[in-house]
C-alpha positions as YAML, in Angstrom:
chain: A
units: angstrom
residues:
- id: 1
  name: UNK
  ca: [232.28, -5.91, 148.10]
- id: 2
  name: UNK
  ca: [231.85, -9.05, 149.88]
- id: 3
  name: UNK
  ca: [234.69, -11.67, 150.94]
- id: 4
  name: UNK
  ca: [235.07, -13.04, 147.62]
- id: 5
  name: UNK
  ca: [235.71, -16.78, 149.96]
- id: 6
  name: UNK
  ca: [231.75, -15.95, 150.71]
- id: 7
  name: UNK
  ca: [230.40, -15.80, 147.70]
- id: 8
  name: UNK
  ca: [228.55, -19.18, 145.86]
- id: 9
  name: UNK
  ca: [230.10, -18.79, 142.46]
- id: 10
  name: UNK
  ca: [233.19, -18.56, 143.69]
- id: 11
  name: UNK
  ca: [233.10, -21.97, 145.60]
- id: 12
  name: UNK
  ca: [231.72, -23.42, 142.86]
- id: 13
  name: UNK
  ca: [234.27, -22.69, 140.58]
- id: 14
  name: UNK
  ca: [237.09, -23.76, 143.13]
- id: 15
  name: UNK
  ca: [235.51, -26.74, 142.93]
- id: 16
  name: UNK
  ca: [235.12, -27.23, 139.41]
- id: 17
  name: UNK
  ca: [238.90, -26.25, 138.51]
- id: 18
  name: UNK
  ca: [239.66, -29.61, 141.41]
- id: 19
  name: UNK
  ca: [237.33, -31.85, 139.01]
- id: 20
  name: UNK
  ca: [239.14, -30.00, 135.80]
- id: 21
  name: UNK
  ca: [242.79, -30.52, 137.33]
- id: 22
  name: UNK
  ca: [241.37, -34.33, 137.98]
- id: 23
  name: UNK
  ca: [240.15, -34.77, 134.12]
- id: 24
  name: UNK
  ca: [242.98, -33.26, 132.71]
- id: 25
  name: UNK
  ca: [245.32, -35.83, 134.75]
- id: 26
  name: UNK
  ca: [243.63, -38.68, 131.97]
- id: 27
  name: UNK
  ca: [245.02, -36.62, 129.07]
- id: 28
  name: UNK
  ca: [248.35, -37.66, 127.02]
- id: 29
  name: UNK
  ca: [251.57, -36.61, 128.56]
- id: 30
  name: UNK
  ca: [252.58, -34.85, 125.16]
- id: 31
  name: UNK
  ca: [249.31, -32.02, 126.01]
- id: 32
  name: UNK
  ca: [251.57, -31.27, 129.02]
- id: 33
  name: UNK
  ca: [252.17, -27.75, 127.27]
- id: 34
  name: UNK
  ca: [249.16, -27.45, 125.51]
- id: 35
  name: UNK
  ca: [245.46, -28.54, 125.71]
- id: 36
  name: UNK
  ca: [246.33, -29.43, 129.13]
- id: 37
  name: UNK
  ca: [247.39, -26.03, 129.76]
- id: 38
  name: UNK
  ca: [245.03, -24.07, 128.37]
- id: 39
  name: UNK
  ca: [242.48, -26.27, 130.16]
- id: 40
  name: UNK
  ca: [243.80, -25.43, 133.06]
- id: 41
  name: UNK
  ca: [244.52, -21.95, 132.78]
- id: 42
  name: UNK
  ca: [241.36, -20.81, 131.63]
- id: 43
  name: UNK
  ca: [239.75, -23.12, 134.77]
- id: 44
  name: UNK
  ca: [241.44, -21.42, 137.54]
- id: 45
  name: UNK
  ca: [240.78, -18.08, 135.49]
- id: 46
  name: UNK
  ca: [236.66, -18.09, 136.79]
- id: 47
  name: UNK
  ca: [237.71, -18.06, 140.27]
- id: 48
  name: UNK
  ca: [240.41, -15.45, 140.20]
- id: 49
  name: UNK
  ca: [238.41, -12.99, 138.19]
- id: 50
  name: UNK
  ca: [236.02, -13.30, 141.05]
- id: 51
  name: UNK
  ca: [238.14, -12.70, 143.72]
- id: 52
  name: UNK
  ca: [239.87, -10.19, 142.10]
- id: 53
  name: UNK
  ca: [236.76, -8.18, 140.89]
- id: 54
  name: UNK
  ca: [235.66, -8.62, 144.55]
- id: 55
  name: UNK
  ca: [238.49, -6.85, 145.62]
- id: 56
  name: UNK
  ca: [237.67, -4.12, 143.51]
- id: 57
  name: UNK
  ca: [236.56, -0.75, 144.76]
- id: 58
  name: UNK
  ca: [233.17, -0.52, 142.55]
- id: 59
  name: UNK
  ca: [230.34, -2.39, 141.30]
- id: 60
  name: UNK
  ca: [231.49, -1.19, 137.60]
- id: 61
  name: UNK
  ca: [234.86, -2.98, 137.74]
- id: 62
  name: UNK
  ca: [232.95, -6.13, 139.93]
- id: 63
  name: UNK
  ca: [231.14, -6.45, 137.04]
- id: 64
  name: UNK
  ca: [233.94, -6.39, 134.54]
- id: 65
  name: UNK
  ca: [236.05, -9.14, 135.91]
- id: 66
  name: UNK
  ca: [232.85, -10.80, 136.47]
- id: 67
  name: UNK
  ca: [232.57, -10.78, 132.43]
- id: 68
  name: UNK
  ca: [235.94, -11.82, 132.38]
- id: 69
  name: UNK
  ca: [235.08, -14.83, 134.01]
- id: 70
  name: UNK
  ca: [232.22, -15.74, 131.89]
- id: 71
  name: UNK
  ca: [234.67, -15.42, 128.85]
- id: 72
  name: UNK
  ca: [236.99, -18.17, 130.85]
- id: 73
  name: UNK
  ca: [233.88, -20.31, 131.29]
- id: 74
  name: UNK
  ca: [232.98, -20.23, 127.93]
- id: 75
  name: UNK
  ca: [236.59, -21.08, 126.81]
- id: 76
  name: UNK
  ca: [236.96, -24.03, 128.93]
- id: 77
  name: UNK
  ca: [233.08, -25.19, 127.64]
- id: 78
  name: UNK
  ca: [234.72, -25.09, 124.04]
- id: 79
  name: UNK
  ca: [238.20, -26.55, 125.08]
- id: 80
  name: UNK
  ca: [236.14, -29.94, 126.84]
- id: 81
  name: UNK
  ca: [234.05, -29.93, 123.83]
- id: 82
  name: UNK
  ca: [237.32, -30.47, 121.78]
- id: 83
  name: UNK
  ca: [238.86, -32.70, 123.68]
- id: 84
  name: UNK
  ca: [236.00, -34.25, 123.17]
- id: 85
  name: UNK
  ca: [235.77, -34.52, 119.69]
- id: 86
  name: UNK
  ca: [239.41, -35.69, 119.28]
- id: 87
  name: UNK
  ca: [238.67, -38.41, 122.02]
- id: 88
  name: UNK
  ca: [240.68, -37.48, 125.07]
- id: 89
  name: UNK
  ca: [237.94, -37.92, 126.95]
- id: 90
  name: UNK
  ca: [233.89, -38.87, 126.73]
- id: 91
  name: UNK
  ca: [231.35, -37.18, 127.46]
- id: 92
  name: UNK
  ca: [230.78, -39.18, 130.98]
- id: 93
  name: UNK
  ca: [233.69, -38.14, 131.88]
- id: 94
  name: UNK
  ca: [232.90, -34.34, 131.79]
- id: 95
  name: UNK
  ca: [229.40, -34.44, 132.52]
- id: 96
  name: UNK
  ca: [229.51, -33.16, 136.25]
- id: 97
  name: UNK
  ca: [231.71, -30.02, 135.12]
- id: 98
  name: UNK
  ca: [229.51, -29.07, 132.36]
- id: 99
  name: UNK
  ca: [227.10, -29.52, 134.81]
- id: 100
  name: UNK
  ca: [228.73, -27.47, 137.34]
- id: 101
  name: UNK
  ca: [230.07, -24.61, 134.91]
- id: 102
  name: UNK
  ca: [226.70, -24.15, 133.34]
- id: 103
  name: UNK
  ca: [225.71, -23.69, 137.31]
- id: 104
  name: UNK
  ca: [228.31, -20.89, 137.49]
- id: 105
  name: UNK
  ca: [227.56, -19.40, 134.42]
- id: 106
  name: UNK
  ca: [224.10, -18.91, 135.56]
- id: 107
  name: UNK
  ca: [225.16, -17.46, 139.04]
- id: 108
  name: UNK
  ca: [227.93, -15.49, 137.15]
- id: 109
  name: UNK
  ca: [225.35, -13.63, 134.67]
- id: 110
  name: UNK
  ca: [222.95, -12.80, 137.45]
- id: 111
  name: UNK
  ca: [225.48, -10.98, 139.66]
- id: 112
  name: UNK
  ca: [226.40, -9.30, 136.11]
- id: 113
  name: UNK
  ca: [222.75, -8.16, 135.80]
- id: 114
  name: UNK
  ca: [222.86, -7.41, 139.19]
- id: 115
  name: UNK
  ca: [225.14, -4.93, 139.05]
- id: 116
  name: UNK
  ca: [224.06, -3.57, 135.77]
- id: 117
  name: UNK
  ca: [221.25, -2.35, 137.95]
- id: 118
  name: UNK
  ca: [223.07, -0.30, 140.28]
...
């Protein structure tokens, strides 16, 4: 596999856990230890499951902590969405990282497909 610092997706989603770690600094002290958190966590998960399927030794396991990824992206979609809805934040505030992590979803499920193929 390629240098996982090479790959698109996975400078995408470096930057989009800065912007995350930037929103999440406008959130009430007392979600410290939890929306915060979980935010957070499941932000820097997309990049890590990159690099670490990258360090893999096939395309099968690539491919699963690829999917892995995509699960993190989808959790973080539904944990802005929330924090939305409870009026942490607006939805100008979080516009460029939806923006961004529908970006990497799309790069993320074509390198899935990708290796489905081989």
């Amino acid at each position: 596999m390629n240098n996982y610092k090479e790959l698109k997706v996975w400078q995408k989603s470096m930057d989009l856990v800065e912007l995350v770690y930037k929103l999440t600094s406008l959130f009430p002290k007392e979600e410290k230890y939890g929306l915060i958190s979980q935010i957070q966590r499941c932000a820097v998960s997309i990049p890590s499951n990159i690099a670490e399927g990258a360090g893999r030794n096939s395309n099968k396991e690539f491919k699963y902590f690829m999917s892995i990824a995509n699960g993190s992206s989808n959790e973080l979609s539904t944990q802005l969405h929330l924090s939305i809805r409870i009026g942490y934040i607006n939805e100008n505030e979080v516009a460029e990282i939806f923006k961004l992590l529908t970006e990497i979803q799309k790069m993320n499920y074509t390198l899935i497909k990708k290796f489905s193929n081989l």
